[in-house]
C-alpha positions as CSV (number, residue, x, y, z in Angstrom):
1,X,18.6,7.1,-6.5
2,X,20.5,6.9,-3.0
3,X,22.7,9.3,-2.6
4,X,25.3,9.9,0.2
5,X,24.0,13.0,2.6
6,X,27.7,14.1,2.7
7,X,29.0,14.6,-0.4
8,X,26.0,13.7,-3.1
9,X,28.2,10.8,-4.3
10,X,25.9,8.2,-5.9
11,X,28.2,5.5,-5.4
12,X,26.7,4.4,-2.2
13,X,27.4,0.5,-0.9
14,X,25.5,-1.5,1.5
15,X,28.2,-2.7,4.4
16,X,27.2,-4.8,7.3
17,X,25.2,-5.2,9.7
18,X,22.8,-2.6,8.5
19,X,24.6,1.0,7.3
20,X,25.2,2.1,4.1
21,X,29.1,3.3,3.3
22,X,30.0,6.4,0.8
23,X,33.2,5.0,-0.9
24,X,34.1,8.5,-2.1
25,X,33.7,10.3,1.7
26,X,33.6,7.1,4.1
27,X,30.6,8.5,5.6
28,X,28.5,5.4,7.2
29,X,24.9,6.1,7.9
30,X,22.1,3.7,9.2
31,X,19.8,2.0,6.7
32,X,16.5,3.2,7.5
33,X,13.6,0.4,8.3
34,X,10.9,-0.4,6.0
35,X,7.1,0.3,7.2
36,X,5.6,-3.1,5.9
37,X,2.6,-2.2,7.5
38,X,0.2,-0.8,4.8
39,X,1.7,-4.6,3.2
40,X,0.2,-6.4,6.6
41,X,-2.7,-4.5,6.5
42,X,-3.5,-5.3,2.3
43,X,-2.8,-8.7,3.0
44,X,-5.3,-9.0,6.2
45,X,-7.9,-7.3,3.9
46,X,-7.5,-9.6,1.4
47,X,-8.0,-12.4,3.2
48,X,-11.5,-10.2,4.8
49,X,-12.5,-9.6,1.3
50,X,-14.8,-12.1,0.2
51,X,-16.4,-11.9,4.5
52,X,-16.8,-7.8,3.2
53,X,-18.3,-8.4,0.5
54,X,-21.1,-10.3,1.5
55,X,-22.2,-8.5,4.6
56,X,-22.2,-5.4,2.0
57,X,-24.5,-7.0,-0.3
58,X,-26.5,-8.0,2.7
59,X,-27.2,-4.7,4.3
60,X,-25.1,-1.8,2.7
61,X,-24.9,0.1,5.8
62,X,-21.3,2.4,6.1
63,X,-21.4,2.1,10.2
64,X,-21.5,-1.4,10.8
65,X,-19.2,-2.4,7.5
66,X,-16.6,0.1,9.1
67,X,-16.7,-1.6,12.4
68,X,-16.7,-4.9,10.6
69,X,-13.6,-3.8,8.8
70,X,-11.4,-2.3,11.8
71,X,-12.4,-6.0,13.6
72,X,-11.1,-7.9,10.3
73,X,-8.0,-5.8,9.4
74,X,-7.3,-4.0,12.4
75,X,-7.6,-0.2,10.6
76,X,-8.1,2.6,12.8
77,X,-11.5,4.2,12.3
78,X,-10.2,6.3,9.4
79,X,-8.9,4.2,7.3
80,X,-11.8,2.1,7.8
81,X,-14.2,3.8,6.1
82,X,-11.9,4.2,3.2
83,X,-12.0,0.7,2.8
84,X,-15.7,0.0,3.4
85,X,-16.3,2.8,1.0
86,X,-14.0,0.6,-1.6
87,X,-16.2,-2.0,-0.7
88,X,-19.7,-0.4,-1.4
89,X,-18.3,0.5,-5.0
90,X,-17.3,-2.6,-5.8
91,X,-20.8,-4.6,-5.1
92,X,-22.6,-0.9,-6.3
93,X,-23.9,-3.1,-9.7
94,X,-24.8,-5.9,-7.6
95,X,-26.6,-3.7,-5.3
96,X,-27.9,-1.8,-8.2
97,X,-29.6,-4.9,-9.6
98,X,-31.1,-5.7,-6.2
99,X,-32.7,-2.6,-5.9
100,X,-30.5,-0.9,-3.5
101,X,-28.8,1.6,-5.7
102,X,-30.1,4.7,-3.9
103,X,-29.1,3.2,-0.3
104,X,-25.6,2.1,-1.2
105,X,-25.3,5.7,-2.7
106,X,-25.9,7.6,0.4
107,X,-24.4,5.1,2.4
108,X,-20.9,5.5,0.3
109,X,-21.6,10.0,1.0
110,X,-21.6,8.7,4.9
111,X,-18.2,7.1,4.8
């Protein structure tokens, strides 16, 4: 719930251009800006998925599915090999029934 930093009143109003307004104090403060960029970044995945996927199931290798990733969604090197780790465990049965089990194992430890 928003409350005014003033005086705690809850019955905070949006007022143009872009500040809220504190009926009870008249204290006017800036509406902060929404980071939409872990929205840009999901949605650029998204559309990489199905590009991920099968370069996973073609050679599980952390490394080169990281750099694939950062070149596809744009994710620093971190965040990355979260997502190539994601990746790995979501083709893990495929991989399993291919006989690459063990590799996509340690592969997913080295992300």
């Amino acid at each position: 719930m928003l409350t005014c930093p003033k005086c705690g009143s809850r019955d905070v109003m949006v007022a143009p251009p872009n500040n809220y307004v504190c009926p009870h104090c008249g204290h006017t403060w800036e509406i902060g800006s929404v980071d939409s960029g872990w929205i840009e970044e999901e949605a650029r995945m998204y559309k990489a998925w199905g590009e991920l996927v099968d370069a996973a199931l073609q050679v599980p290798d952390c490394e080169a599915l990281a750099r694939r990733v950062a070149e596809l969604v744009g994710a620093d090197e971190r965040r990355a090999r979260q997502i190539a780790r994601r990746v790995l465990r979501e083709v893990m049965e495929e991989l399993r029934l291919r006989g690459m089990q063990e590799r996509a194992l340690r592969e997913i430890e080295r992300c």
